[in-house]
C-alpha positions in Angstrom: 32.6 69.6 -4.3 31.2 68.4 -7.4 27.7 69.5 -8.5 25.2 67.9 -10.8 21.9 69.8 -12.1 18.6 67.8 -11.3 17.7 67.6 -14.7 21.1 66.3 -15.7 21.2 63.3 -13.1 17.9 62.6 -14.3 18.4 62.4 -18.1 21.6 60.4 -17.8 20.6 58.4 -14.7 17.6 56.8 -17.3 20.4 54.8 -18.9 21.8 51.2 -17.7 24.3 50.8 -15.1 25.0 47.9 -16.2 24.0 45.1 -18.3 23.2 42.8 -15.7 20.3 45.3 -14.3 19.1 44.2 -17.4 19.7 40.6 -18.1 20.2 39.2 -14.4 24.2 38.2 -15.1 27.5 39.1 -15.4 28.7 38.9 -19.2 25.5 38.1 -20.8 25.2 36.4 -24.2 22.7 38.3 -26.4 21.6 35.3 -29.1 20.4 36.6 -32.6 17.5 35.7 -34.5 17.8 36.3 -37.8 14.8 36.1 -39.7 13.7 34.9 -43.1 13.7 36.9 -46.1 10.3 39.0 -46.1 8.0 40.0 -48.5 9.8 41.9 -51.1 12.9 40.9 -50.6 14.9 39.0 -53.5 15.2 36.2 -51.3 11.7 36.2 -49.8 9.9 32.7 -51.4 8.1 31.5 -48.6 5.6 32.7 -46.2 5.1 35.1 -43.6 4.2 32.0 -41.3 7.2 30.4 -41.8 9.2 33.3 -41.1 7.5 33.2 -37.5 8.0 29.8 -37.1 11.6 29.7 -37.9 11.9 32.3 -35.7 10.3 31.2 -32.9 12.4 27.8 -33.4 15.5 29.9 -33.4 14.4 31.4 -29.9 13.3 28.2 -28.3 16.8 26.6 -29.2 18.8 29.6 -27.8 16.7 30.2 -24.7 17.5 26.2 -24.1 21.2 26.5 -24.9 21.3 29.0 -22.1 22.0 32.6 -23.4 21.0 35.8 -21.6 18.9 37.5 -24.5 17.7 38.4 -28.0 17.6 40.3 -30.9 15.3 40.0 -33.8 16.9 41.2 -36.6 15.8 41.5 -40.4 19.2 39.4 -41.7 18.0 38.5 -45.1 16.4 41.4 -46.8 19.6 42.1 -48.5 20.3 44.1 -50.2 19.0 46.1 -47.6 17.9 49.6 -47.4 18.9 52.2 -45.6 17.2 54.8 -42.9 13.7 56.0 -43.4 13.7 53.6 -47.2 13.2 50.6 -45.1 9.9 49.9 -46.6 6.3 49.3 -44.3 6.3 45.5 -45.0 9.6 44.9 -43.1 8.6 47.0 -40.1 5.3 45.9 -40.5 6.5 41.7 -40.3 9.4 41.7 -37.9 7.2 44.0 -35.5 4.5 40.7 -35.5 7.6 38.2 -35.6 9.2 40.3 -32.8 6.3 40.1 -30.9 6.0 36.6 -31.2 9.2 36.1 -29.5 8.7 38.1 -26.8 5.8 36.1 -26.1 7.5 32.9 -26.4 10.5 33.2 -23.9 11.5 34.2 -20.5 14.6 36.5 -21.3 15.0 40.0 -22.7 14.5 40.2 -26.4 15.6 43.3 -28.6 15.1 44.9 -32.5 17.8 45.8 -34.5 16.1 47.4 -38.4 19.9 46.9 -40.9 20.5 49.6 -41.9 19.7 52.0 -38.9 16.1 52.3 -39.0 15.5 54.5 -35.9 12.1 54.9 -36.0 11.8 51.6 -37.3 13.8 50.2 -34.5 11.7 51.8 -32.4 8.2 51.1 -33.9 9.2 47.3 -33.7 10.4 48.0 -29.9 7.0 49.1 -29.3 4.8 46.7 -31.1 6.7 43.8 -29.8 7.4 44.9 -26.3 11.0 44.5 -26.4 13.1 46.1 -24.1 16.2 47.5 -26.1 17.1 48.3 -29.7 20.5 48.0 -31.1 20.7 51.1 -33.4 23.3 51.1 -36.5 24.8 54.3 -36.4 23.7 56.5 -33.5 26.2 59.2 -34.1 28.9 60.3 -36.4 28.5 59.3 -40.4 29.4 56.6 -42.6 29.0 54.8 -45.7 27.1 51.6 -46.0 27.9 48.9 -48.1 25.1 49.4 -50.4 26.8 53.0 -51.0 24.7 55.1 -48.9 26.4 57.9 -46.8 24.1 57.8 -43.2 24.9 60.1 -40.6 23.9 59.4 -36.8 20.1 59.6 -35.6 20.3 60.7 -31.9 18.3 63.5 -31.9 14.9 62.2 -33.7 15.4 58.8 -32.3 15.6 60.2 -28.7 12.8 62.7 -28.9 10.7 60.0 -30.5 11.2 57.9 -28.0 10.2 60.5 -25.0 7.3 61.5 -27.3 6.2 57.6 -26.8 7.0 57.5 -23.0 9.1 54.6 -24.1 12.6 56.0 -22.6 12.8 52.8 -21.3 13.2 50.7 -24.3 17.1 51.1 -23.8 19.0 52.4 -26.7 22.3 49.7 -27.8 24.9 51.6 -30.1 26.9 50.3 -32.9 30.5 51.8 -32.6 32.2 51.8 -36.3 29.4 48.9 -37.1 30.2 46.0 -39.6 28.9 46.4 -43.2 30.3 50.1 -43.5 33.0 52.4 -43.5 33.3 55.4 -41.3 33.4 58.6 -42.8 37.5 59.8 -42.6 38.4 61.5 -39.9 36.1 59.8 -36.7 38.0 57.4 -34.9 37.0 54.7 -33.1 37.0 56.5 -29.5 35.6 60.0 -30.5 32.6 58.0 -32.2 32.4 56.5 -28.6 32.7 59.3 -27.2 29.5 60.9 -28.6 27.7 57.9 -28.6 27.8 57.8 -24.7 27.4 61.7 -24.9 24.1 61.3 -26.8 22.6 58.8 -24.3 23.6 55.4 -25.3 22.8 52.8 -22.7 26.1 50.3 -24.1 28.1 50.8 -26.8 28.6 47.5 -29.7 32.2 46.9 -31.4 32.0 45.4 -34.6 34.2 43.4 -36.6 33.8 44.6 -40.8 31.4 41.9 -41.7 28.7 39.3 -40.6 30.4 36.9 -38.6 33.9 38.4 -38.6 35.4 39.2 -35.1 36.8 42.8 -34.1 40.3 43.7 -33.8 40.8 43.3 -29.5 42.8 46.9 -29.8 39.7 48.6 -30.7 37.8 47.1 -27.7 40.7 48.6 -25.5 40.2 51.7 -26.9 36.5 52.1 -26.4 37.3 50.8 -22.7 39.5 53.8 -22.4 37.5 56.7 -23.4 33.8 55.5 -22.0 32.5 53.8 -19.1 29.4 52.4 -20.8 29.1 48.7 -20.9 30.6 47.4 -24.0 29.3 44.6 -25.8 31.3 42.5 -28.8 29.3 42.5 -32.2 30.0 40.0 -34.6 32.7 37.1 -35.2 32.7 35.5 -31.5 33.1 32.2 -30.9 34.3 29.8 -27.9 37.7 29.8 -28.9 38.1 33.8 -28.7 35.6 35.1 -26.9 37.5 35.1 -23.7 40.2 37.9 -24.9 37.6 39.8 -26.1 35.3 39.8 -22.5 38.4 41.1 -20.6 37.6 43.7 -21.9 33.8 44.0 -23.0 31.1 43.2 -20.9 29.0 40.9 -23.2 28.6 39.7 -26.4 26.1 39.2 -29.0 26.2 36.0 -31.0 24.8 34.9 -34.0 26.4 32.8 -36.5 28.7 30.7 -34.2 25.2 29.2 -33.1 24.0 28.2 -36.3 24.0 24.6 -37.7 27.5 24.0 -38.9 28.9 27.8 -37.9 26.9 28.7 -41.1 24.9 32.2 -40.8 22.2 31.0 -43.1 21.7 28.1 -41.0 19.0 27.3 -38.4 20.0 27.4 -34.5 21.6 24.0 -33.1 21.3 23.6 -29.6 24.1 21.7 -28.7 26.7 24.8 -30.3 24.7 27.1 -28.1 25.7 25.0 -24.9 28.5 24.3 -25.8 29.6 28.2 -26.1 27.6 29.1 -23.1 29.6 26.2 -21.1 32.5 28.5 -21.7 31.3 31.3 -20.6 30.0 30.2 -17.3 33.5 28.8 -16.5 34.6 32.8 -17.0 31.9 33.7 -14.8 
């Protein structure tokens, strides 16, 4: 007979079954908003009201075209920084934009801090009241595309988020995420592998960049070695998004949505039905 430790059902048993305990269906559709440049960023020649209100647009047109949930992401303070540099006025801005959102729809909204802020992620988690965080690079190492070598945040990132009582502000991990190369010798399944290990609630595949789709072989092979829910990345759209869910449950979708399938773009509407008419017909 198999025997489990109290204190290891109880540590593990925090995490998600599934991603429908979460967002109330089968295959959810995660919509992104990506906000603005903000203050100090290259691009940043606005205001910080406008960056609310286009992100508040951005979440009213996705929560109308149907998808599941959010994540308020800082998409346009590139080049962007990496860790513990991600400067106060980023966490500081999407924390109140975050927040915003939360307060403005009906669905589950996240925080995702490029590059793997982890106690950014979280602070924005907690000012905004969002209930998940989709974290860079969990575990294993890698180099960024800004030429930064990372390596994974588990350990201060969980113990940070017990020392909030926030353990359940669940934790979303990138699997060899888009925008960087992982360091030689981690494949694709050990890095999922110790993701699950180190308490991650789902595990995201990634294709390399913004907008680019994953390879459907890496998907399998994360199904093989982990029973985590799985959620696809970047690069889905109507059209292939139904080889990918065989084997992922969910997706996260940003630039498909966008006026013209163009990631700078504002939300339209009518792309967002139209993709989340697909997916009901798989449902």
């Amino acid at each position: 007979m198999e025997y489990e430790p109290d204190w290891s059902k109880k540590l593990y048993g925090k995490r998600l079954d599934s991603l429908e305990d979460l967002f109330g269906v089968d295959k959810p559709i995660i919509g992104m908003i990506h906000l603005l440049p903000m203050p100090g960023a290259p691009g940043y020649d606005h205001d910080v009201d406008t960056i609310i209100e286009r992100a508040l647009d951005d979440a009213e047109k996705l929560e109308e075209g149907g998808v599941d949930g959010l994540i308020v992401e800082n998409m346009w303070n590139i080049p962007y920084f990496v860790g513990s540099d991600i400067p106060p006025e980023t966490i500081s801005v999407q924390s109140v934009a975050a927040r915003k959102v939360v307060e403005k729809v009906d669905i589950p909204v996240g925080a995702n801090v490029i590059h793997n802020a982890g106690r950014g992620d979280l602070a924005v988690a907690l000012a905004s009241g969002a209930d998940f965080m989709r974290i860079c690079l969990l575990t294993g190492a890698q180099v960024w595309d800004t030429g930064e070598f990372d390596s994974g945040i588990a350990a201060e990132l969980t113990r940070l988020r017990k020392y909030f009582d926030a353990e359940d502000i669940h934790i979303f991990a990138d699997i060899d995420k888009k925008h960087s190369q992982i360091f030689p010798g981690i494949d694709i399944k050990t890095h999922a592998i110790w993701s699950e290990y180190y308490l991650a609630d789902a595990l995201i595949v990634t294709g390399e960049m913004t907008g680019s789709p994953a390879i459907v072989e890496d998907v399998e092979a994360v199904r093989e070695v982990s029973d985590r829910p799985i959620l696809m990345g970047s690069g889905m759209n109507k059209d292939n998004v139904p080889k990918f869910l065989k084997y992922a449950d969910g997706a996260i979708v940003g630039t498909t949505f966008k006026e013209s399938g163009i990631t700078e773009n504002p939300v339209d509407t009518e792309r967002v039905k139209e993709f989340m008419s697909a997916i009901e017909d798989m449902r």
